[in-house]
N, C-alpha and C positions, 0 to 999 in steps of 0.2 A: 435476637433469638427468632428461628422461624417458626410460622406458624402453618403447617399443613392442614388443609380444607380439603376433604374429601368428597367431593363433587362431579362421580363421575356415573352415578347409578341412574336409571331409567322412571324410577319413581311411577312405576305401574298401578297403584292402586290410588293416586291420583288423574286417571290419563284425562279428565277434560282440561287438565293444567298442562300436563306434560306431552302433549303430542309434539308440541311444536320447541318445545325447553326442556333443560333437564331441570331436575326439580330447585335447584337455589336459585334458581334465577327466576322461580314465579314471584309473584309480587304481595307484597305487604305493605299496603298504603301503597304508595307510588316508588317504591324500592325491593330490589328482589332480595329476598330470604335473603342471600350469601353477602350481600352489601350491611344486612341488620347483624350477622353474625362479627362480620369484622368492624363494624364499627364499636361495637362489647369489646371487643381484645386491644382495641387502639385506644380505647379511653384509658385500660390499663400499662399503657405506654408499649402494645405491642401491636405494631405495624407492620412487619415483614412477612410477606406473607408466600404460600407458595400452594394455588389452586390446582388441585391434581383430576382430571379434566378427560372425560371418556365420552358420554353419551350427551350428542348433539353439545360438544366444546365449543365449535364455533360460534354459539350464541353467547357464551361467556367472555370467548376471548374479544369478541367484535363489542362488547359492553364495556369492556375496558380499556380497550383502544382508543371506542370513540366517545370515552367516558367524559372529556373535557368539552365536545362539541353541543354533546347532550342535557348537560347538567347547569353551563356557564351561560354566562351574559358574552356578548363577542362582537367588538368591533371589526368590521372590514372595511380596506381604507384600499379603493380602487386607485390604480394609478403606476407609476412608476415601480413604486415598493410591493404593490400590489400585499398588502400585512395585513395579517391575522393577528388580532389580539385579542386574546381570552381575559377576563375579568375575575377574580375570587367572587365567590357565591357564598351565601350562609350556611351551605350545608358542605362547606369545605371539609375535603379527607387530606388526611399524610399518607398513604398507602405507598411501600413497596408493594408489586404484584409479580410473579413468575408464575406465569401460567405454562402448565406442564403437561401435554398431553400423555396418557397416561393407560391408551388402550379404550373399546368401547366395552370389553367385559372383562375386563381383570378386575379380580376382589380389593379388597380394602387392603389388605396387607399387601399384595401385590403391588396397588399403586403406590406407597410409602415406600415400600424397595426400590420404583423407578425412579423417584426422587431422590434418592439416596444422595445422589450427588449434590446438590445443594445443601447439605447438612455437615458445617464442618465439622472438624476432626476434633473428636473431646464436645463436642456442641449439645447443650439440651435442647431439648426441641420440644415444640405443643403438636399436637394432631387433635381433629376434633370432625364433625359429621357435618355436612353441608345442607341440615332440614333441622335441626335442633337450636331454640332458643331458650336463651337465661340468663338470670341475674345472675350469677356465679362471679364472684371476686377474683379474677385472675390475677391479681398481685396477690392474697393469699394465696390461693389455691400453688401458683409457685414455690412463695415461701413453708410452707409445708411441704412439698417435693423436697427441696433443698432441706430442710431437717432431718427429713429420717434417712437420706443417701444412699437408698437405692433405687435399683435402673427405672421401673415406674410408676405411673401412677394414672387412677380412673377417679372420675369423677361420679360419684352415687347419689341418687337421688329419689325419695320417698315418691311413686307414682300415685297419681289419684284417683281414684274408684269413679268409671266411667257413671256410675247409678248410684243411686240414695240406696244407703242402710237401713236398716229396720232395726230397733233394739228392743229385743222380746224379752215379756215376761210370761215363764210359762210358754205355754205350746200357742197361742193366739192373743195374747195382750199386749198392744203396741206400748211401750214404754215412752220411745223417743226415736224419732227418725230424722237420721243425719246424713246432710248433704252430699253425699260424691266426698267422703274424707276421705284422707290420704292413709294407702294401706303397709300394712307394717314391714314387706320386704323393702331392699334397696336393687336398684336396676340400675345397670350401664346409662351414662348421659352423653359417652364421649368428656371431652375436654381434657383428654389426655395429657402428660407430662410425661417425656422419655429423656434416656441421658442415649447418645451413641450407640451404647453396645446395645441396645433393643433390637436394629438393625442385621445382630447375628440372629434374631428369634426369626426372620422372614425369609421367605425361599424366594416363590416362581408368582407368576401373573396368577394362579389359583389360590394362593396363600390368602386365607379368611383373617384376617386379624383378631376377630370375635373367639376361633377356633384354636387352634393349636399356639401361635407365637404367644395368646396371654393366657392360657390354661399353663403351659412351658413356664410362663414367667411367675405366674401364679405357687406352681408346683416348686418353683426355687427360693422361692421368698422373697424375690425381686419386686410384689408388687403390691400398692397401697393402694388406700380407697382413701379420697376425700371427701367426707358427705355435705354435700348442699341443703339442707333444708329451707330453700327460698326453692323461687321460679323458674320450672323447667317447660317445656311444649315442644315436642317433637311434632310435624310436619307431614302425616302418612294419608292423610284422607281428603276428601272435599270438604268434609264439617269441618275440618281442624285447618283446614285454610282459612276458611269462613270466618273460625271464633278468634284466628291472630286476627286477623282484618279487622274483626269486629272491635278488638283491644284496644288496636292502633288507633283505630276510625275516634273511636270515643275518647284518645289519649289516656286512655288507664293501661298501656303495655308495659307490664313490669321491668322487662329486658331494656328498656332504654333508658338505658345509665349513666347515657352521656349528656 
């Protein structure tokens, strides 16, 4: 099954990360974002992947390329054979990877239509955001897709209150003050689930995905929520680069489920 990664945005309100990167390729411990998201989906036996790739691609696709030179132990054995032999490392991947260039400002829907071709015929497919981490169970999260049958599915997620609550009593008695809880709507997480025909919901390189193809699918009854109540962290600031790092650093990162 593929998995579309959506990795082609300019990540503007990050720029002292993103001048020189698009945003999943800044780093988290010594790995970029988009390396922590696919290793989540390959624990859950999905490895095929297909990086849809617009703004400063060539750092991604040149990551991947020369992913084996970068990562491995490597004999070179001068001489007649003149050979190169790469060694397995402990942080060994199974990744298929198609990296797709995919335009530097077509929308989200827009890039999923240029891949279209890589999505066989009758094929379910994942799409998910190239700055968002989580624990999310992608083996359920599938098998729920696959029960209700039809075309798709969002993944929702309880967001958490940037600042402590206050629980009053009366106009000025503080009762109890709680932390940065998590607040009662549910929000988009990405981690999509689509069957084929989803692909009739996208038009042109401006097509929003957010906008029209799931308000459309929405409006048909084509499409479920899966709520995650575990760990989400989306990717948008220099503090929330910070505080993954910070996770990582101290090995308390929820998302690493492998």
């Amino acid at each position: 099954m593929k998995t579309l990664i959506l990795a082609g945005g300019q990540g503007t309100r990050i720029r002292e990360e993103t001048q020189t990167k698009p945003k999943p390729m800044v780093d988290v411990g010594d790995k970029p974002l988009l390396w922590h998201i696919m290793k989540t989906y390959a624990h859950h036996g999905q490895n095929d992947f297909v990086i849809c790739m617009g703004y400063l691609g060539h750092v991604i696709r040149d990551y991947f390329l020369d992913y084996d030179r970068a990562t491995k132990d490597v004999t070179v054995n001068f001489g007649e054979e003149n050979k190169v032999e790469f060694h397995r490392s402990q942080e060994e991947v199974d990744f298929s990877v198609t990296l797709a260039d995919t335009g530097p400002s077509t929308m989200t829907g827009g890039r999923i239509k240029r891949v279209s071709r890589y999505i066989q015929d009758d094929e379910t497919f994942m799409v998910t955001y190239g700055d968002g981490l989580s624990d999310v169970d992608i083996s359920k999260l599938l098998a729920f897709h696959k029960s209700h049958g039809k075309i798709g599915t969002v993944t929702a997620v309880q967001p958490e209150s940037r600042f402590g609550i206050l629980d009053l009593d009366g106009d000025d008695k503080v009762k109890k003050f709680i932390e940065k809880p998590k607040l009662d709507g549910w929000i988009n997480a990405g981690y999509f689930v689509f069957e084929r025909a989803f692909l009739d919901y996208l038009t042109g390189d401006d097509c929003v995905l957010e906008q029209s193809p799931l308000e459309r699918l929405a409006a048909d009854g084509e499409l479920l929520c899966y709520k995650h109540p575990g760990f989400f962290y989306a990717m948008d600031t220099f503090r929330e680069y910070q505080e993954l790092n910070d996770m990582w650093n101290k090995g308390t990162a929820p998302w690493k489920v492998w």
